[in-house]
C-alpha positions in Angstrom: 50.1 76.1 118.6 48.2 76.1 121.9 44.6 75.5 122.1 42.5 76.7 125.1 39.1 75.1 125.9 37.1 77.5 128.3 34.0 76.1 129.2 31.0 78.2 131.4 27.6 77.4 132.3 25.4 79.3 130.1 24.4 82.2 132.6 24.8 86.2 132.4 26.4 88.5 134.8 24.1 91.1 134.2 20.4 91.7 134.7 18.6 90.3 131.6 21.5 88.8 129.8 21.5 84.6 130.2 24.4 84.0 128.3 28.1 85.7 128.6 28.4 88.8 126.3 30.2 89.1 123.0 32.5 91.7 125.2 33.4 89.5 127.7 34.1 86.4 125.5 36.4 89.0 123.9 37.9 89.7 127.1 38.4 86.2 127.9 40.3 85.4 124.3 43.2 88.1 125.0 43.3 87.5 128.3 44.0 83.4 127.8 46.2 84.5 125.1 48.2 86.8 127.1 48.7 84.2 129.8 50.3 82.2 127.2 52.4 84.9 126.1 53.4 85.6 129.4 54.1 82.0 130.3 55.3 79.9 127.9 56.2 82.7 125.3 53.7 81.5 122.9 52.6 84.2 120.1 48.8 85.6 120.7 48.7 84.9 116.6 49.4 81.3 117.2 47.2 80.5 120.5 43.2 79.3 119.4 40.9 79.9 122.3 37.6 77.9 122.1 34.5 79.4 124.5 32.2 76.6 124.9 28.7 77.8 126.8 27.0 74.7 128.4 23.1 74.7 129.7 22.9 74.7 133.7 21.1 71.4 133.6 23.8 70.1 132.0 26.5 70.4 134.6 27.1 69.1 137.7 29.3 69.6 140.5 29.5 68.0 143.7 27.3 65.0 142.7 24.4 67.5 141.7 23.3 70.0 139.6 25.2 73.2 139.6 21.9 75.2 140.6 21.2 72.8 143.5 24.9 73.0 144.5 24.9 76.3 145.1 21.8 76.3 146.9 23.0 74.2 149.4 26.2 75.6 149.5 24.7 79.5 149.9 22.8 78.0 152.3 26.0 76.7 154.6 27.5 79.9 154.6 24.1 81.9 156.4 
């Protein structure tokens, strides 16, 4: 039985929305599934995906938070 941890920063795509939607988690649980499918020939009935939404501040990349890390790195590619 596969298990898939997906983790995001808690953000939206669209105006308004700070979080990713109910349809796109959706999206993101057959698609992961399928990949297995396709790969490994693992069942979509036996393949758990696990969406885990974590708070900006709480990640980091680069040695610094996400949001300053993609200041700085918007700002290298003016």
């Amino acid at each position: 039985m596969p298990i898939v941890t997906v983790q995001l920063t808690r953000e939206g795509t669209e105006p308004g929305v700070d979080h990713v939607t109910a349809e796109q988690k959706a999206a993101i649980y057959q698609g992961m599934s399928q990949v297995l499918l396709d790969v490994l020939d693992k069942p979509v009935d036996w393949t758990w995906v696990i969406f885990e939404e974590v708070e900006m501040e709480n990640w980091g990349w680069g040695g610094l938070p996400v949001a300053e890390y993609r200041k700085q790195l918007a700002a290298k590619s003016r």
